[in-house]
N, C-alpha and C positions, 0 to 999 in steps of 0.2 A: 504494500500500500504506500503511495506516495505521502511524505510528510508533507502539510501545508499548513501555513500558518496563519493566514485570513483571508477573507472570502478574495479578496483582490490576487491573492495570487492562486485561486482557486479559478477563479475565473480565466488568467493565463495562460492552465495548463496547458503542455505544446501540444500542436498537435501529430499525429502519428507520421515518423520519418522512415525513410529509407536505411535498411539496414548497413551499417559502415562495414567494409572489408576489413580484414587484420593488419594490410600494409597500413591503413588509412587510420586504425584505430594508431600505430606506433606510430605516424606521424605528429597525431591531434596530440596524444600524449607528452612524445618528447618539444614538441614546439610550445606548446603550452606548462611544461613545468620545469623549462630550460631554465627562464628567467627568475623562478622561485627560486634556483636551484642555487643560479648565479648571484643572486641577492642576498640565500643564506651563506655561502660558498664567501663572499665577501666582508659582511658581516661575522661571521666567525672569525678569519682570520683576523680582523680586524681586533677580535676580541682577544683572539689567544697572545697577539703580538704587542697588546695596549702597553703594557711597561716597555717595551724597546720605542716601538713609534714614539710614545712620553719621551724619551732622553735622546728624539731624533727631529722634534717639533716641540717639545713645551718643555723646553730642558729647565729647571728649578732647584734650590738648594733644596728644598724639601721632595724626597721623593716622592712622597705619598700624595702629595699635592699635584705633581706631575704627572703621576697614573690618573689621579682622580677628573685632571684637566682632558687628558685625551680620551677616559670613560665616557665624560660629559660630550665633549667634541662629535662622539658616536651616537651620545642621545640625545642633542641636538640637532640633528638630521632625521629625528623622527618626527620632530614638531612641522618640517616641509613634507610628511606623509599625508594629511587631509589635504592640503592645498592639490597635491599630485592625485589625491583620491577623487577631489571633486572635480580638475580637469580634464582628467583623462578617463573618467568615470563617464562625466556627460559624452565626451568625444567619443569614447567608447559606443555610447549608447545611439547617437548620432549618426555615425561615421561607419559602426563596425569595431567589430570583437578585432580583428584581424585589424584594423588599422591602428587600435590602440596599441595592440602589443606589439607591433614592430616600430610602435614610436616609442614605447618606455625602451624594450629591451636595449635601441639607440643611446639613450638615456645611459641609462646605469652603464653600457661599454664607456662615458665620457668621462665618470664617477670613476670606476675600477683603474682606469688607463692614466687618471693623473696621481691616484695612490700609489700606482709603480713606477713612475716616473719622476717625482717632487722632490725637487733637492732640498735637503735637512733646514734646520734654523742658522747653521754654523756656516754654510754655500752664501743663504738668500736674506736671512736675519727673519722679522717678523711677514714676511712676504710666506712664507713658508707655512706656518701655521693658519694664517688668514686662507691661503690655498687649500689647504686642508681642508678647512672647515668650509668653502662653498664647496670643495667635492663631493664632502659629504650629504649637503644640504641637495644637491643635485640629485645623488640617489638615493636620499630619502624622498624626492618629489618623483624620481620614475618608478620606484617599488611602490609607492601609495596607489598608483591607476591598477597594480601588473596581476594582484592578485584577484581582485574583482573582473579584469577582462579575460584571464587564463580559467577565472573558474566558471565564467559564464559562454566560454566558446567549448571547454571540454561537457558540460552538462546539456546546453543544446543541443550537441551531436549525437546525444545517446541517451534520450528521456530514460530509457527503462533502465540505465544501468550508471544512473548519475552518479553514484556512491563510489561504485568500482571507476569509472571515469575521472571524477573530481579529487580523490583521496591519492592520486597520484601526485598532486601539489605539494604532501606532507611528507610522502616519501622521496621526493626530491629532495624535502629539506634533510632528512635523514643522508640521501649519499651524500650532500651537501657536508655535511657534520663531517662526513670520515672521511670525505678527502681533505679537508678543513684540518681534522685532527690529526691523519697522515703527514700532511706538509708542516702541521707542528712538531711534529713529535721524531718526525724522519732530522728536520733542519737542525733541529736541538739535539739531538743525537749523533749529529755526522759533522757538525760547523762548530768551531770554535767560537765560543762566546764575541769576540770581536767580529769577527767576521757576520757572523746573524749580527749583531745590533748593525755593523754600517751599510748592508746590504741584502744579508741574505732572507732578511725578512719579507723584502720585496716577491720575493720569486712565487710565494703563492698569489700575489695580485698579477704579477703577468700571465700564469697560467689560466685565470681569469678572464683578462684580457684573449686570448685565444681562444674561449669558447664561446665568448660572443657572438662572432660575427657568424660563427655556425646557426646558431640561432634566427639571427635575424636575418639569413637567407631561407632555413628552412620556412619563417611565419611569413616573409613575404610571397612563399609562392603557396600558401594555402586556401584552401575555398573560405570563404564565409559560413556559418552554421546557417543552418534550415531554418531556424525561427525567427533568426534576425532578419535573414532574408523575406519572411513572411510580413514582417513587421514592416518592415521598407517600404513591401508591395502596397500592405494597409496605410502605411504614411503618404505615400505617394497618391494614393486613392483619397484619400481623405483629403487634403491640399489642391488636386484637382480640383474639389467642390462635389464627389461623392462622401457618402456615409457610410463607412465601416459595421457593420453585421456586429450588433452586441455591443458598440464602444460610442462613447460619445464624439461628433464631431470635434477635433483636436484634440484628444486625448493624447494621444501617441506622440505629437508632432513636437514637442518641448520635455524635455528629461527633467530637465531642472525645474519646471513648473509643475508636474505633476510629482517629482518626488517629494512636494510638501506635504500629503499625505501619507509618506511614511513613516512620521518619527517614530510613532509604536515601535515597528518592525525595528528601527535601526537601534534603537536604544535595546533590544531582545538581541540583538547581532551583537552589540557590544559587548555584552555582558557575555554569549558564548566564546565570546572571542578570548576572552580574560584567561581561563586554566590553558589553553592551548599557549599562546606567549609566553605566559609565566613558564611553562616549562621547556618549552626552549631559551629564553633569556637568562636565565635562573639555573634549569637544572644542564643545561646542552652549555652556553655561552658562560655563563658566569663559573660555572664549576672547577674549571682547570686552574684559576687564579685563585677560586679558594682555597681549592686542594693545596696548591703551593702556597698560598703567602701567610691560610688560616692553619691549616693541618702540616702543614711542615714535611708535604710530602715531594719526590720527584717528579717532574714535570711531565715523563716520558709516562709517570702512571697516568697523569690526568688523563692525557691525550687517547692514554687508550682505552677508559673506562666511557669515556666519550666516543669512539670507534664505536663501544660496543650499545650505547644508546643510541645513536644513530642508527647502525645496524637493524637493533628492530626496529625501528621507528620505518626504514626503508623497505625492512619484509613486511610488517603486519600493518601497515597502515593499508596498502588496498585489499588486503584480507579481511579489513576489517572495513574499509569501506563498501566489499562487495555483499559480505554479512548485512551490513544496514539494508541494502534493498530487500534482503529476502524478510529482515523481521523488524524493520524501523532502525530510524536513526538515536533517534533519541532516549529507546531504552539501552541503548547499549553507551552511548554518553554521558546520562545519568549516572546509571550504576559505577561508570570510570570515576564522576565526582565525587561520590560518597566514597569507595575505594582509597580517592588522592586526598582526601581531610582526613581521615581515617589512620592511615598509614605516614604520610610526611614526616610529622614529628615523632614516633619514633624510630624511622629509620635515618634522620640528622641526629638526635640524642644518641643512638647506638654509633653515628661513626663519627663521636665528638667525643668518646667515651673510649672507644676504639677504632682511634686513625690507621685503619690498614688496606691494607688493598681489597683483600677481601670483603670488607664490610664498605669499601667506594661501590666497587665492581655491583653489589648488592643491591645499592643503593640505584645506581644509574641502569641496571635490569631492570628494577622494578620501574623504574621510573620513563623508561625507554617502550614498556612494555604498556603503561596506561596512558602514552602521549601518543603511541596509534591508536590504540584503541578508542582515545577520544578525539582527534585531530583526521583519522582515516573517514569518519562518517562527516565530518563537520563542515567543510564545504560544500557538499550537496543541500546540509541542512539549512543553511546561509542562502540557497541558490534559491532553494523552494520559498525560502519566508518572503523573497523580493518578485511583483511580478515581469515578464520580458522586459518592457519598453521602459525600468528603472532600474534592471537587474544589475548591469556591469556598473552604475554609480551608487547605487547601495553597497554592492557586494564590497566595491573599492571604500564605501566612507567610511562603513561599518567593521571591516577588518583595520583600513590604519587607523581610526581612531581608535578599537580597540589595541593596535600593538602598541600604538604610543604612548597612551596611557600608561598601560601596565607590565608595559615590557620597555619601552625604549628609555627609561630612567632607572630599569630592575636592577642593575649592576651599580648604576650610583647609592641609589638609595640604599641597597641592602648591605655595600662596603661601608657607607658614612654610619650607618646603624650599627654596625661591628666597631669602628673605629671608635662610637665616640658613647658606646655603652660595654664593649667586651661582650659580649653577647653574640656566641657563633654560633649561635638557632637561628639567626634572624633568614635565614632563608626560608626553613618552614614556617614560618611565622605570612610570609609570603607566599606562598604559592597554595597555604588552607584557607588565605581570604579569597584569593581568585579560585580556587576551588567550589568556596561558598557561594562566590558569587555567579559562575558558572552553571552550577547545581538549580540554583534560584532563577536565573535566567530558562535553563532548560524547561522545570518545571511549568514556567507561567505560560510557555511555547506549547509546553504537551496542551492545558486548559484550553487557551484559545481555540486548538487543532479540535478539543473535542467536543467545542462550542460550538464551532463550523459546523463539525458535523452533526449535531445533534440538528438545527438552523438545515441544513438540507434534507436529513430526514422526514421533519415537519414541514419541510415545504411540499414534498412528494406527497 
C-alpha cells in the first residue's frame, strides 16, 4: 500500500508507467545518487581532515579554536542549503528533475575543485580562508536542490517500487563513508604526518573532483521521468486557456505559489529528517574525531569502524527500502526510532566506560544497522507526503532545512558541549532528541494517513 500523507498528494498519485528495463533502472540509479554520493564523499573528508585543513586555513595559537573555526566553516555552508533548496527546488519543478541535477551536480564539481586546489593561509594570507568558506557556501547551495530532485526523478520512474528506487540515495551515502574512511585511514597510514598536513590531505578532494564530470554526462543524457513529463503536458494545457481534468485552472503552472499550502507537510519532512542526519553527522562524520581526540584512541580505528557503518548502511538501506513497499514505510521507521532512544545511551556509557575497539566496532554496527533501516525507506516517504507539481521543492526544502538544523552545526555543538562541560555522552544526548523527534514526526504522518483514509472510505 502506498504511504500518503494528505488528500493532496492522494490526489497526485502517478499514474501507471511503463515498465523501466534493468540497463535503464542502473542508469536512473547511478545518475541520481552520484551526487548524494559526491556530497557525502566531500563532506566527510572534509570532516575527517578538519584538524589539518584548521593548521592549513585558520592556523591559531589555540588549537582547539582552530579545529573548532574550520568545524564551523563546514557548518556554515549549510545555512546556503535552503536558499539552494528553494532555487533549484522551484527550477526543478519548472524546468525538470533532469535539469536540476545536472545544474547542482555543476555546482558542487566548482565546491570540491577549489578545496583541492586553494593555497594555504601561509601562500595567500586571509584570501585563503575567505576562499574556503565561499566554497563551501557554494556546495552547501548545490547539495540543498540535489537531494529533493535525485529523489523525485528516481520515485517517478518507478511508482510501484519507490522504496527500493529512492533508498538508493542512502546507500550512496554509505559507499560515500568508506571510501571517505579508506582515503583517511589508507593516507594516515602510508604518509608521514608532514606530508598529509601540507598536501596529502588534498588527494581525496581530487579524487572527487574526477567523479564529477562522470556524473554530469551520464544526467545530461537522460530522459525526463513520466510524471513530470505528464505535468508539463497539463501545464502547457492549462496556459493554453484549457482546463486540466480534476485541477484547478493554474494550479500546476507556479511551484512557488502553490507550495504555500504545504507547511503541514514540510514541517512532518523536517522533523523525519532529524534521526537520519543526526546519525550520519554525529555517528558517520563526527565519530573519528571523537574517537581520537575524546577516547584516546588510533585514528586508523576510527576510520574503520566507520568503513564498517557505512558498509551496512550501503547493503541494507535498499533492503530495507525494498521491504517498505511490501509492508509500509513507516512501521519499519518507527520501530528504528524507538530502537535509536532506547539503545544510544547505553551503548556511548559502555564505550566511555570501555574505550576499545570492540565496544567502537559495536557501537557503529549497531548504529550503521538502524540508519538503513530508517534512512532506506525515508525518501520514498518524503516523496509521497509532497504532491508532483511541489515534489522536487518540498523534497529539497524539507531535507536541507532539516540537515541544517540538526546536523550541519552537530559537530560544533556537541564538541563545544564536551569542551566546556566534560561530559562525553553528549552525543547520545543528541541523537535521542532527534530520535524523539523523528518518532513524533512519524507518528502524526501514520494519523493523518489514516485520516485520509478513513475521509475516503466515507466518501465511497
Amino acid at each position: 500500500m502506498t504511504d500518503l500523507a494528505s488528500p493532496a498528494a492522494a490526489a497526485a498519485a502517478p499514474h501507471p508507467a511503463a515498465p523501466v528495463s534493468k540497463a535503464m533502472v542502473r542508469r536512473i540509479i547511478f545518475s541520481s545518487s552520484v551526487g548524494n554520493a559526491l556530497e557525502w564523499f566531500d563532506f566527510s573528508v572534509y570532516g575527517y581532515f578538519a584538524s589539518l585543513i584548521a593548521k592549513q586555513f585558520f592556523p591559531m595559537h589555540d588549537e582547539w579554536l582552530s579545529t573548532l573555526l574550520a568545524i564551523a566553516t563546514f557548518g556554515i555552508s549549510f545555512l546556503m542549503r535552503p536558499f539552494g533548496a528553494v532555487i533549484l527546488g522551484i527550477y526543478g519543478d519548472r524546468k525538470g528533475r533532469k535539469a536540476a541535477l545536472t545544474l547542482s551536480i555543476a555546482l558542487m564539481m566548482v565546491g570540491t575543485l577549489t578545496m583541492a586546489v586553494m593555497p594555504p593561509y601561509a601562500a595567500i594570507g586571509i584570501t585563503a580562508p575567505v576562499l574556503i568558506l565561499v566554497a563551501r557556501l557554494v556546495q552547501g547551495f548545490a547539495v540543498g536542490g540535489e537531494f529533493g530532485s535525485a529523489t523525485a526523478f528516481m520515485v517517478e520512474h518507478s511508482p510501484t517500487r519507490r522504496g527500493y528506487f529512492a533508498s538508493w540515495q542512502f546507500a550512496s551515502q554509505g559507499l560515500a563513508a568508506i571510501l571517505a574512511a579508506a582515503f583517511g585511514s589508507l593516507l594516515t597510514a602510508w604518509m608521514s604526518p608532514e606530508h598529509l598536513s601540507s598536501w596529502g590531505w588534498r588527494i581525496p578532494f581530487l579524487f572527487g573532483v574526477l567523479i564529477g564530470p562522470i556524473g554530469y554526462y551520464i544526467r545530461s543524457h537522460l530522459d525526463e521521468t513520466p510524471e513530470f513529463l505528464a505535468l508539463r503536458r497539463e501545464r502547457d494545457h492549462d496556459e493554453s486557456g484549457g482546463k486540466p481534468s480534476g485541477s484547478p485552472r493554474g494550479k500546476t503552472s507556479d511551484p512557488a505559489a502553490s507550495f504555500s499550502s504545504q507547511w503541514v507537510n514540510l514541517l512532518l519532512a523536517i522533523g523525519i529528517v532529524a534521526q537520519s542526519t543526526v546519525g550520519v553527522y554525529v555517528l558517520q562524520l563526527y565519530m573519528p574525531l571523537y574517537a581520537v581526540k575524546q577516547l584516546h584512541m588510533p585514528a586508523a580505528v576510527s576510520f574503520g569502524a566507520v568503513v564498517l557503518n557505512g558498509g551496512l548502511q550501503l547493503v541494507l538501506s535498499p533492503v530495507m527500502g525494498a521491504w517498505s513497499d511490501r509492508i509500509g514505510r513507516i512501521r519499519i521507521m518507527l520501530g528504528t526510532s524507538l530502537l535509536m532512544g532506547v539503545l544510544i545511551y547505553p551503548m556511548f556509557a559502555l564505550l566511555q566506560s570501555h574505550p576499545t575497539v570492540g565496544w567502537l566496532l559495536l557501537l557503529q554496527g549497531t548504529a550503521g544497522i538502524l540508519k538503513a533501516a530508517y534512512s532506506g525507506p525515508m525518501p520514498a516517504l518524503m516523496s509521497e507526503i509532497f504532491p508532483t507539481h511541489v515534489r522536487s521543492t518540498g523534497l529539497s526544502i524539507g531535507y536541507s532545512i532539516g540537515v541544517t538544523v540538526f546536523g550541519g552545526f552537530a559537530p560544533t555543538i556537541v564538541e563545544t558541549f564536551i569542551h566546556l562541560t566534560g561530559d562525553k555522552l553528549a552525543p547520545s544526548y543528541y541523537v535521542l532528541a532527534a530520535a524523539l523527534l523523528s518518532g513524533l514526526s512519524l507518528a502524526i504522518v501514520a494519523w493523518r494517513r489514516r485520516r485520509v483514509g478513513r475521509s475516503i472510505s466515507f466518501a465511497h
